[in-house]
C-alpha positions in Angstrom: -45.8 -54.2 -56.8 -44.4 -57.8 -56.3 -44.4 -57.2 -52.5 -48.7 -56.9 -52.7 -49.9 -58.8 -56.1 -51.8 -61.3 -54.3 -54.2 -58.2 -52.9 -55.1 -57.8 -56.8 -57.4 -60.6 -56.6 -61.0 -59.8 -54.9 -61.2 -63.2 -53.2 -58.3 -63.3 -51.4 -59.0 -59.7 -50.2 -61.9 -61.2 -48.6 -59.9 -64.5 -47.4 -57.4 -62.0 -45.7 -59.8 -59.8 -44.4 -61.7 -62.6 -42.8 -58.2 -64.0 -41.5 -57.0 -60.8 -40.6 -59.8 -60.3 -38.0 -59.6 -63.4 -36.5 -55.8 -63.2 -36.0 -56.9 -59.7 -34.3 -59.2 -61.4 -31.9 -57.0 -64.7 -30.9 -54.2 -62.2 -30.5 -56.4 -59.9 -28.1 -57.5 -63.5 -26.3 -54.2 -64.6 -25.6 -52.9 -61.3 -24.7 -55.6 -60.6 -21.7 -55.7 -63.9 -20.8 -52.1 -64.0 -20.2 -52.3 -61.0 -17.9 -55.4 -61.8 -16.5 -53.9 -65.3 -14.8 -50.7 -63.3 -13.5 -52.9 -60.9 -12.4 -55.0 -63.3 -10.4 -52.3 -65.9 -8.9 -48.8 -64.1 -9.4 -47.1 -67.0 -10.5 -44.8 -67.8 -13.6 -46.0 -71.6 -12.9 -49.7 -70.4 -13.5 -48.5 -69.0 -16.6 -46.8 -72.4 -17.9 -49.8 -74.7 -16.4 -52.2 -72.2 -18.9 -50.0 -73.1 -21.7 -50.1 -76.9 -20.3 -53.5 -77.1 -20.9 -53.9 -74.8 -23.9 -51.0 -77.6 -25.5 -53.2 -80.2 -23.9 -56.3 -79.9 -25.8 -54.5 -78.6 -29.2 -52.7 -81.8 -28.9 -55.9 -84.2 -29.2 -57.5 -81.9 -31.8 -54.6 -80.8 -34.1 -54.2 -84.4 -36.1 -58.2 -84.4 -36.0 -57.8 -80.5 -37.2 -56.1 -81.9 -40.3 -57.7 -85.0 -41.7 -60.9 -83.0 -42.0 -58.9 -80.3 -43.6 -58.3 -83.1 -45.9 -61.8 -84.8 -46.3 -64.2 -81.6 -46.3 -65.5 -79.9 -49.5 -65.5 -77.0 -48.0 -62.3 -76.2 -45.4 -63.9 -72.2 -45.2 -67.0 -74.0 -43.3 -64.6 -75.3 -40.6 -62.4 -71.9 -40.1 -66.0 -70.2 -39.9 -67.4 -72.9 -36.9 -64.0 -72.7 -35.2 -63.5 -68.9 -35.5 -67.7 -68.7 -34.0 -66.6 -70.8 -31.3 -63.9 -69.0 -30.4 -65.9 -65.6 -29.6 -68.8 -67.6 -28.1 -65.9 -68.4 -25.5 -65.0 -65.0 -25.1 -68.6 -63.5 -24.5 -68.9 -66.0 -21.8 -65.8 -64.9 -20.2 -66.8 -61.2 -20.7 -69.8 -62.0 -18.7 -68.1 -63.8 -15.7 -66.0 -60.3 -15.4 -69.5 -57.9 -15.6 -70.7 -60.3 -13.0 -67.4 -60.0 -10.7 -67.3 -63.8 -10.6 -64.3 -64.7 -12.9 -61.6 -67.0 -11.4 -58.4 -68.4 -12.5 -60.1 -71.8 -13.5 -62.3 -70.1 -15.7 -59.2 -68.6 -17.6 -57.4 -71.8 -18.1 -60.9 -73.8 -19.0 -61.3 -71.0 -21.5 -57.8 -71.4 -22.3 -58.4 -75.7 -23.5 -61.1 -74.7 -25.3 -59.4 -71.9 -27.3 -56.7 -74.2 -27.7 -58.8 -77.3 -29.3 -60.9 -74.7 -31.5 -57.8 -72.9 -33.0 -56.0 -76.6 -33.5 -59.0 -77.8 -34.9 -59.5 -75.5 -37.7 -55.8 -74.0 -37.8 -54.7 -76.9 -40.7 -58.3 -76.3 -42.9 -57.0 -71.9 -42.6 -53.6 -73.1 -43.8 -54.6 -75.3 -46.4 -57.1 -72.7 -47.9 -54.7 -70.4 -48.7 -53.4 -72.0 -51.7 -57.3 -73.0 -52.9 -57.6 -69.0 -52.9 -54.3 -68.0 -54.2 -53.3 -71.1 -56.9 -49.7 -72.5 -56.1 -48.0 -69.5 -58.4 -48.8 -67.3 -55.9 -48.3 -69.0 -52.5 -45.2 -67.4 -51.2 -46.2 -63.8 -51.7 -49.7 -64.8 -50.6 -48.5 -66.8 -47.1 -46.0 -63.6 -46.9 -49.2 -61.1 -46.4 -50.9 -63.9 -44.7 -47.9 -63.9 -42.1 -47.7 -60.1 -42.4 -52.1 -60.0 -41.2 -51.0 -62.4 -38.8 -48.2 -59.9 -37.1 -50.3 -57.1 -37.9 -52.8 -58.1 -36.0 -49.8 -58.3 -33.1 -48.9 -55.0 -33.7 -52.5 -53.3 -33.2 -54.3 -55.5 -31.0 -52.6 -56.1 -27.6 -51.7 -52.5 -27.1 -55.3 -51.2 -27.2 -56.5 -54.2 -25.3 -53.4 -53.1 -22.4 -54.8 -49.5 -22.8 -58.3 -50.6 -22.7 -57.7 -52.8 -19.5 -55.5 -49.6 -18.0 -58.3 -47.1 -18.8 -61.2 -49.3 -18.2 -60.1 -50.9 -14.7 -59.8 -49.4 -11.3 -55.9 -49.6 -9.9 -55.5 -53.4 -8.9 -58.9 -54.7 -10.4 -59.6 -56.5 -13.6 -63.3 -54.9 -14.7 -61.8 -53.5 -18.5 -61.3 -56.6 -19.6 -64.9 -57.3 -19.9 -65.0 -55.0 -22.5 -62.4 -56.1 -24.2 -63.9 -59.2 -24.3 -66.6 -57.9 -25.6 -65.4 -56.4 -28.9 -63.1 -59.6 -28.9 -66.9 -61.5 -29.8 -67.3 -58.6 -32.0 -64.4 -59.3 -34.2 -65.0 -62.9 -34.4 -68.8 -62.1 -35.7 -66.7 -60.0 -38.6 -64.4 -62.6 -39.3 -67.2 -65.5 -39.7 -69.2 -62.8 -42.1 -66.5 -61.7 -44.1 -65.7 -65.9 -45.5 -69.1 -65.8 -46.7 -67.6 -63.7 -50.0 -64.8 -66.3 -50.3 -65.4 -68.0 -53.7 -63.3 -71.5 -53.6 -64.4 -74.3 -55.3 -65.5 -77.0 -53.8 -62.8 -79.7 -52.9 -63.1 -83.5 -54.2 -61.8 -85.4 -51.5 -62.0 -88.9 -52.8 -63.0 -92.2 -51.6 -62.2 -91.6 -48.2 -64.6 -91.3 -44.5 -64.0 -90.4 -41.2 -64.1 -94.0 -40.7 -60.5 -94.1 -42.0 -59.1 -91.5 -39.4 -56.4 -93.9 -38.2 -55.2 -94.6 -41.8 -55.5 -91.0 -42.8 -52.6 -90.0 -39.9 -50.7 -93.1 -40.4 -50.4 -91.5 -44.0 -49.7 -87.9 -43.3 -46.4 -89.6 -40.6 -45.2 -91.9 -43.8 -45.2 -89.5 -46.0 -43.2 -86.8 -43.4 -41.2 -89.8 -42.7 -40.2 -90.7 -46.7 -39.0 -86.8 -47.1 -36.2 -86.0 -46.3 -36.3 -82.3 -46.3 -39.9 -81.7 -44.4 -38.9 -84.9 -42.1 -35.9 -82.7 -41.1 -37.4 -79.5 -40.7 -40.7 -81.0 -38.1 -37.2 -82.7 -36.1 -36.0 -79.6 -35.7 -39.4 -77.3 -35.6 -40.3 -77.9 -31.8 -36.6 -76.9 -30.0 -36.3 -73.9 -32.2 -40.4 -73.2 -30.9 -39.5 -73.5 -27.3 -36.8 -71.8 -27.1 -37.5 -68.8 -29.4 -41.2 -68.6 -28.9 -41.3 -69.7 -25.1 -40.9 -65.4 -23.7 -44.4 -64.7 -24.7 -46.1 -66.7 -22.0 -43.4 -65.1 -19.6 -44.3 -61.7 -20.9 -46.7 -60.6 -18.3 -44.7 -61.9 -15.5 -41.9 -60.7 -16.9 -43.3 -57.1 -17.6 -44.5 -56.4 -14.3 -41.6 -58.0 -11.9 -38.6 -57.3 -13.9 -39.8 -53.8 -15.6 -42.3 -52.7 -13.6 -44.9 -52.5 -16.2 -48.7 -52.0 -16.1 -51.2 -54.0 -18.9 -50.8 -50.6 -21.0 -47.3 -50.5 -20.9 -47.3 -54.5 -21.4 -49.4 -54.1 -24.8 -46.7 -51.7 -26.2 -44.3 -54.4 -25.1 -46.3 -56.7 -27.2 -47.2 -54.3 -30.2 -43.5 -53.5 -30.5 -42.7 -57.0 -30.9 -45.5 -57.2 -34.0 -44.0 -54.3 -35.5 -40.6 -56.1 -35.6 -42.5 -59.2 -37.0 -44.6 -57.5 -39.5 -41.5 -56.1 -41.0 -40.1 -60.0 -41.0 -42.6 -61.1 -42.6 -42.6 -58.3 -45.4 -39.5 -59.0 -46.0 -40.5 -62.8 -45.9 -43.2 -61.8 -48.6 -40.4 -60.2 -51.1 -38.2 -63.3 -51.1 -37.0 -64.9 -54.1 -37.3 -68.5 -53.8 -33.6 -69.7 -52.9 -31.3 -70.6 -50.0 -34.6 -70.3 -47.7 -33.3 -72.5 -45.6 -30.1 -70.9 -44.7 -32.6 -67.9 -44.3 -34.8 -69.5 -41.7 -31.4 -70.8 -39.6 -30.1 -67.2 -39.4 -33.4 -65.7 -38.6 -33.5 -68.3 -35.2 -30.1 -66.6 -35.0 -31.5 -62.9 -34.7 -33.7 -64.3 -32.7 -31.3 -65.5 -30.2 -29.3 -62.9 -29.7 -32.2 -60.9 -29.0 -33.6 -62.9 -26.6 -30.2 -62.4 -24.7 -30.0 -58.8 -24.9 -33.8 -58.4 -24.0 -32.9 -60.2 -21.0 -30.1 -58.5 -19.6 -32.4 -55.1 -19.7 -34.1 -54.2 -17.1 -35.1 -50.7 -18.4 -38.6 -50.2 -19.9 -37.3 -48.5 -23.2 -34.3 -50.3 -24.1 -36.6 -53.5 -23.5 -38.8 -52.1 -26.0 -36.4 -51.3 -28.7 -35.0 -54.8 -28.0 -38.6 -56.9 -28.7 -38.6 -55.2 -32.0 -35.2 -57.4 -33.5 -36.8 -60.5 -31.3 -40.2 -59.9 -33.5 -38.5 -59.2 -36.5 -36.0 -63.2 -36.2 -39.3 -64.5 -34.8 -41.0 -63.8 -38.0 -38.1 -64.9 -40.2 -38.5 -67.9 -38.6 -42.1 -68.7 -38.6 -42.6 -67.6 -41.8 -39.7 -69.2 -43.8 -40.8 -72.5 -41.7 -44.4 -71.9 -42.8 -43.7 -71.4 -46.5 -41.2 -74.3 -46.4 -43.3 -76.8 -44.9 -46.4 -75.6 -47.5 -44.2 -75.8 -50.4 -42.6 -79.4 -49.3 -45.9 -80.8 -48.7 -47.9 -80.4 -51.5 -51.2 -80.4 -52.3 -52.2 -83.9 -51.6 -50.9 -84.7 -48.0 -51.0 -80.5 -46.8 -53.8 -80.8 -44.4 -52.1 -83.5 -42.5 -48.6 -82.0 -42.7 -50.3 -79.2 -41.3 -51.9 -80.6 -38.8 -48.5 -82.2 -37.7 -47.0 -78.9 -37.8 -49.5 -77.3 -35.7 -49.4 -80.7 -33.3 -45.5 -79.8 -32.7 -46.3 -76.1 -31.3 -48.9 -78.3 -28.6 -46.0 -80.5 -27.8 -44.1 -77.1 -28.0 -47.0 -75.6 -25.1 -46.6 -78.6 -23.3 -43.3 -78.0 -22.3 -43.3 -74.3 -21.5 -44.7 -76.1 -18.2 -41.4 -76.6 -17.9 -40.1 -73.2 -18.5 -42.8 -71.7 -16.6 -41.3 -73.7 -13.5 -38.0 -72.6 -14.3 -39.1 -68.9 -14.2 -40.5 -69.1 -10.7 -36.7 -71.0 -9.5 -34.1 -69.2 -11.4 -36.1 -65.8 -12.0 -37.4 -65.0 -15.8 -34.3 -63.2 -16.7 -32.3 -66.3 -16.2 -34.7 -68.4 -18.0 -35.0 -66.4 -21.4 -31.2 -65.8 -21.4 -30.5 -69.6 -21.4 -33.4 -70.1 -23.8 -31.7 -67.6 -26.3 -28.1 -68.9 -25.9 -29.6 -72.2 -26.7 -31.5 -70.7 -29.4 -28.2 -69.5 -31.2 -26.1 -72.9 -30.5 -28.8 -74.8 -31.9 -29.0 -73.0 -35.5 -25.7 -72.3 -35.7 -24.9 -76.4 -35.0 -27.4 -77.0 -37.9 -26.2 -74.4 -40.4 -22.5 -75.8 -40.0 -23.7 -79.8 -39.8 -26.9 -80.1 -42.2 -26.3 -80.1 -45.6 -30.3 -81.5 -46.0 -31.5 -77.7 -44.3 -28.7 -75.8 -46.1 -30.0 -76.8 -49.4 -33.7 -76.6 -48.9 -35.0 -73.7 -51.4 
């Protein structure tokens, strides 16, 4: 079945299994700690100062994240240290909680460094795929890659909400110890299942670390000389914050607006991934052509959505809402990915990467901004205006950019 061929090969089973459960854990991360800072200060500015410094520390890591994608032999070794990091952060948070001594500054410190170890290794994941799958198969392969990825979305934050709801006495926060604890669990499977991952290693040339400032300087030349991927990283960061911006407003939003406890907040969340896993499905079964028309009208969905789940203020309807915003979100994200892959080629990928992922810092950076906005105008404002935005902008570009509308 052309949706699945790339799960015929053994070692990008593996590679996807391995990717799968770290998408699980990072998802679980961000999900609690989201609802854990609301929890603990009640503020929609706490919310946008935790993506501050999450954006912050991605920022300083995310160019570093993809010249050694570039100069390793082996990129598997960096996703491994980074995803072992990552749950060494989360047993240590797990323990603040068992010993009743977690504080909002420990959540946003744990915050910076998730932030610097997912930017760090983020551009060596990306770049691997293609080492697994060969360039025949990319689209398909970064299609089920996209479809773990909003899997994991679907799955993961509604058991951590139930966990929390089940776990925790009314108006405490002691269940999310646990669920820290079996987020350190997933990472351990995630490190151990790359072991399998058979890619050869990687010639990287000449270069050293030593050149770091020349290696950036020519990742930005290269964006700058074409055309095409220069235009799509323009436009990459307004379509981010105003399409991706809600889910940092989600708790806030959930429990002022809807009334919703951290079970009823994980559905919220899991709805939305089953919208997006069904985007990027669909993402997965594309021919190659007109993609970037495709992209544009999936920021459109996305849009309107936002809109609609704004003006709601019933639970249900809300939830039925978050499943069209998942499903444009991931027509979005996932045409983007692919196109920026594809345009980049195999040569300067790491560092396009790493400029990608640099643009959703810059992106986390401003939701300070939104956050702000929230706590004025009220959420419901905030994400309407974002979506209108949202649809003025992609509309503007699909009748005035020739260069996106012909991008394949």
């Amino acid at each position: 079945m052309r949706t699945f061929r790339s799960l015929e090969d053994r070692n990008f089973r593996w590679f996807l299994t391995s990717i799968f459960s770290g998408f699980t854990s990072n998802d679980m991360q961000q999900f609690l700690r989201g609802w854990l800072v609301f929890e603990l200060t009640g503020s929609f500015a706490a919310l946008g100062l935790m993506s501050l410094i999450n954006g912050l520390t991605g920022l300083l890591l995310a160019l570093v994240g993809g010249v050694v994608a570039d100069l390793v032999k082996q990129r598997k070794h960096v996703v491994q240290i980074g995803q072992g990091l990552s749950g060494i952060n989360a047993l240590v948070l797990a323990l603040l909680v068992f010993a009743d001594l977690l504080r909002v500054e420990h959540v946003l410190i744990a915050a910076a460094l998730h932030g610097g170890s997912n930017n760090l290794t983020m551009p060596s994941r990306q770049a691997l795929t293609p080492d697994v799958v060969g360039p025949e198969r990319l689209m398909n392969a970064m299609g089920l890659y996209s479809t773990s990825q909003n899997a994991a979305k679907l799955l993961m934050p509604g058991l951590a909400g139930g966990m929390v709801g089940f776990l925790s006495d009314p108006g405490t926060i002691g269940g999310a110890a646990y669920v820290y604890v079996l987020i350190f669990s997933i990472y351990a499977v995630s490190v151990a299942t790359m072991f399998p991952v058979r890619v050869p290693d990687r010639t990287p040339g000449a270069r050293s670390f030593a050149s770091l400032r020349g290696d950036l300087a020519d990742g930005f030349r290269f964006v700058a000389g074409h055309r095409p991927l220069a235009v799509l990283l323009a436009c990459n960061p307004l379509f981010a914050l105003l399409g991706l911006g809600h889910f940092v407003m989600l708790p806030g939003f959930a429990k002022e607006v809807l009334d919703a406890g951290p079970g009823q907040l994980g559905l919220l969340t899991s709805v939305s991934g089953v919208g997006a896993v069904i985007g990027s499905l669909v993402v997965a079964s594309l021919p190659g052509r007109r993609r970037g028309v495709l992209m544009l009208g999936s920021s459109v969905l996305l849009g309107v959505a936002l809109v609609a789940f704004a003006a709601s203020t019933s639970f249900w309807l809300s939830l039925a809402i978050i499943l069209v915003v998942g499903l444009g979100q991931a027509g979005y994200l996932g045409l983007m990915n692919v196109l920026v892959q594809v345009l980049a080629g195999n040569t300067y990928r790491g560092r396009v990467m790493s400029i990608y992922m640099m643009e959703f810092n810059i992106t986390q950076l401003l939701l300070f901004g939104m956050g702000i906005l929230a706590s004025i105008y009220g959420p419901r404002a905030t994400f309407a205006a974002a979506g209108i935005a949202l649809v003025l902008l992609a509309l503007a570009l699909l009748a005035r950019s020739p260069t996106l509308r012909r991008i394949e």
